[in-house]
N, C-alpha and C positions, 0 to 999 in steps of 0.2 A: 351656401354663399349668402352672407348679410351686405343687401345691397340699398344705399341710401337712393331714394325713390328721387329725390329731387334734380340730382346731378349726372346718377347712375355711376358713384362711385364706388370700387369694393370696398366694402369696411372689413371683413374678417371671412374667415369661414369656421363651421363648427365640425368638426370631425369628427370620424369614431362610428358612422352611419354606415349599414351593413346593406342596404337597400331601399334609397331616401323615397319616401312619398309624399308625408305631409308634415307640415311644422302649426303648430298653435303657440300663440304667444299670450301668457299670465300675465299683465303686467302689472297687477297687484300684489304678486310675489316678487314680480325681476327674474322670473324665469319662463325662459321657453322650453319646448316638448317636439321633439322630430320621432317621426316613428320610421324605425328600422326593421322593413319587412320579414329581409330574410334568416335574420336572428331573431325574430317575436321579441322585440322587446322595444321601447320609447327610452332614447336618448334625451334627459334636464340639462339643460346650459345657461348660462348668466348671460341675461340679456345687454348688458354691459359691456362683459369680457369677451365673453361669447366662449369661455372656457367651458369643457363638460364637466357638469358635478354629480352625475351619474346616472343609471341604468335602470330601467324598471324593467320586469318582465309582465308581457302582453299575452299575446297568443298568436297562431299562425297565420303569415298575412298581414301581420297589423298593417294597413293602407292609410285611410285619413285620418285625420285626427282635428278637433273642436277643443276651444276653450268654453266652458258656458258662466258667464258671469254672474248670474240669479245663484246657482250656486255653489258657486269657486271651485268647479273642479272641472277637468280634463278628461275627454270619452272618447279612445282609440273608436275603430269600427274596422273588425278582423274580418276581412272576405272570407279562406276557408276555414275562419272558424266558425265562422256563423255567430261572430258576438260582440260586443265593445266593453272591452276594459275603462275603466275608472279608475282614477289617479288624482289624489290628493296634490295641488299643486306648491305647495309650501313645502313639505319634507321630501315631494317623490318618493309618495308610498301608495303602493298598488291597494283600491280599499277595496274593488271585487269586478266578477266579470262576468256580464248581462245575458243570457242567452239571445238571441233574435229572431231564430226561426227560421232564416234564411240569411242568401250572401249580401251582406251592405256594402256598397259602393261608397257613398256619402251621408253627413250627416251636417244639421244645423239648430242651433239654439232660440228659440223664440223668446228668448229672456222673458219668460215667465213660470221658470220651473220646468218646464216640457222642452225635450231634446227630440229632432226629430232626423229616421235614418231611410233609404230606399233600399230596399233588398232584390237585388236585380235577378235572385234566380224565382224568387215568387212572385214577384209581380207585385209589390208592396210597398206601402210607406208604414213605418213602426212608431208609434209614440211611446218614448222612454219618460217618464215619471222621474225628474232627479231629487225625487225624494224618498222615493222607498227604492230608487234602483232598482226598478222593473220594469217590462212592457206595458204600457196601460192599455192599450190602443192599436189596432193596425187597419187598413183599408188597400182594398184592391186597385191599380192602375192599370195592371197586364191585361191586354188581348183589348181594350177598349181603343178601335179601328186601331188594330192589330201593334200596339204599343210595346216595347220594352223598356221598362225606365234605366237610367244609366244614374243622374246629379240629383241633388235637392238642395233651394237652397231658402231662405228664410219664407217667402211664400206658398212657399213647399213646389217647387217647381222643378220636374220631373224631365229629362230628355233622352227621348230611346236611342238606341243603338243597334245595329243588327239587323233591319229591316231597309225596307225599299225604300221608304220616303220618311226619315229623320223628324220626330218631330218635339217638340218643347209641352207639355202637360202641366196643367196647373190645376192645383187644389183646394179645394177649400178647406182647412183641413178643422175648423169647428165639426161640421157637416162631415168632412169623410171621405168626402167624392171629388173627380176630376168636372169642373169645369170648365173649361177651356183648354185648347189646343194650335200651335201652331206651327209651320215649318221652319226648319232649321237646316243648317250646312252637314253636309258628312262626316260622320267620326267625332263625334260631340265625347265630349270629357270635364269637361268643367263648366258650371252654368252660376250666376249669384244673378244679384235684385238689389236695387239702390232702391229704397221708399220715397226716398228726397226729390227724386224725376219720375218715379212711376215705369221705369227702363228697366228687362231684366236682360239678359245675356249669356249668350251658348260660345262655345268656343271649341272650334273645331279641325278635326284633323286636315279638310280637304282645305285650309286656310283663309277661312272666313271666320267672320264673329258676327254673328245672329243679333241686331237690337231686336227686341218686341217691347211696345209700350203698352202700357194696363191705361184703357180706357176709361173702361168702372171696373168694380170688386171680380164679374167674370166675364169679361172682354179684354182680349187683344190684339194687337196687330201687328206686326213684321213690318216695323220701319228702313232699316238696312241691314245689308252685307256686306261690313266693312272688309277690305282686303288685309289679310294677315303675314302668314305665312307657311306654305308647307307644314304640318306636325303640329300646329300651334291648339294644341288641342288642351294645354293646362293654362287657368287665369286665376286672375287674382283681383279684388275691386276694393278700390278704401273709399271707403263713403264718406269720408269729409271734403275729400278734392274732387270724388268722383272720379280719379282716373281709373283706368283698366289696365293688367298689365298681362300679358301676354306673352306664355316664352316657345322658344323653338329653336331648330338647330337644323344644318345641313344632313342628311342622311347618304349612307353608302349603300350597295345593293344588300338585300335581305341573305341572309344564308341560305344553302337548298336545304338543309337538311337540320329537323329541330333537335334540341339539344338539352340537359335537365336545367341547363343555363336559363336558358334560350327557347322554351316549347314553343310559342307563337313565332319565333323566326323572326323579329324584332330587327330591322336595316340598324346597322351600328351608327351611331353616332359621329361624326367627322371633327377630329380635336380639333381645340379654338374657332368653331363655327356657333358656341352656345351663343344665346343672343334675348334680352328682353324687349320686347316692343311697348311702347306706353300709347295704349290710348285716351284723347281725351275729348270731350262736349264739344261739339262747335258752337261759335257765340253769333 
């Protein structure tokens, strides 16, 4: 769904997505990149029309997905494949696909050549090289007071899952190492960093959204817990308005019983209860 930020009105939808997770948008080419999990492949569409103009094949999983502008190209990150495909964003041509060494969850561009991804089953951040399309680099996050990392996002800011006390980890990522840590709401899934405010942001399933502000380069602190909504555990940040956007939906009960659909038992979805929430600065 192409939805203009300003009014909240639909413009279009792109279709043909076998398993929607993540979309990136070229807009040096006029095309966008959805990646379609359960077909392994990324759906090109005319950021325009919003017509699709074709199919790449990915690999298994293909989950998130990055534009990186240093240099013009497009980097799924395949959970079980353990890899991120590369994709030429002008012709939508697959140019090769990275090993990683473990499962990535997310990934982000520090627009300097260097792409970076967290591999949530090693306990890892990967520094990808987009210039020889390799690993250059990785460093350990897991088990530091008892951490699993989940997001990353241009700070390299890490948020576990699966433990007691949920927390937000940040890196330094010259150096390697986590610097700082903070608490966060439950069920975290999406995290980004505005540089303009110094604010980074978790977003999570028990329906909250985690501010933490960067005091200096390794201090921070848990300013609020803004109220969200149930599931609201995927965001989105544009750093020019700084808004946050936030989506969720009503839920039905969970199935008892898992299914090759369905393994985690996943509550369905309630038609016409999707919903985006915007949040924004107070003045």
């Amino acid at each position: 769904m192409v939805v203009d930020e300003n009014n909240g009105k639909l413009l279009g939808e792109v279709t043909g997505i076998n398993g929607a997770h993540g979309v990136a948008v070229a807009e040096r080419t006029g095309h966008g990149f959805a990646t379609s999990g359960k077909d392994a492949s990324v759906v090109m569409f005319d950021l325009k029309t919003f017509k699709v103009l074709g199919r790449i094949p990915a690999a298994e999983d293909a989950d998130a997905v990055i534009y990186d502008p240093a240099s013009n190209l497009v980097f799924t990150f395949n959970g079980d494949a353990h890899s991120s495909t590369v994709i030429e964003p002008r012709e939508g041509k697959l140019v090769t696909n990275i090993q990683l060494g473990g499962k990535p969850e997310y990934g982000v561009s520090a627009g300097d050549g260097k792409v970076y991804a967290n591999l949530v089953d090693t306990g890892e951040v990967v520094e990808i090289d987009t210039k020889t399309l390799a690993v250059s680099r990785r460093w350990s996050t897991a088990r530091q007071n008892n951490l699993w990392p989940w997001q990353s996002t241009s700070n390299i800011i890490v948020c576990s899952a699966g433990v007691a006390a949920e927390v937000m980890a940040i890196s330094d990522y010259q150096s390697g190492k986590v610097v700082a840590t903070a608490p966060i709401g439950a069920g975290v899934d999406g995290a980004a960093y505005d540089p303009a405010t110094g604010d980074a942001f978790a977003s999570n399933a028990d329906g909250t959204l985690t501010v933490i502000h960067q005091d200096d380069p390794d201090k921070y602190h848990v300013v609020e817990n803004v109220q969200t909504a149930q599931g609201g555990r995927n965001m989105g940040l544009d750093p020019t308005t700084h808004r946050l956007f936030v989506v969720s939906a009503r839920f039905g009960a969970p199935p008892t019983e898992a299914t090759a659909a369905n393994p985690a038992r996943r509550p369905p979805v309630i038609p016409g209860t999707f919903m985006i929430m915007v949040i924004e600065r107070g003045h």
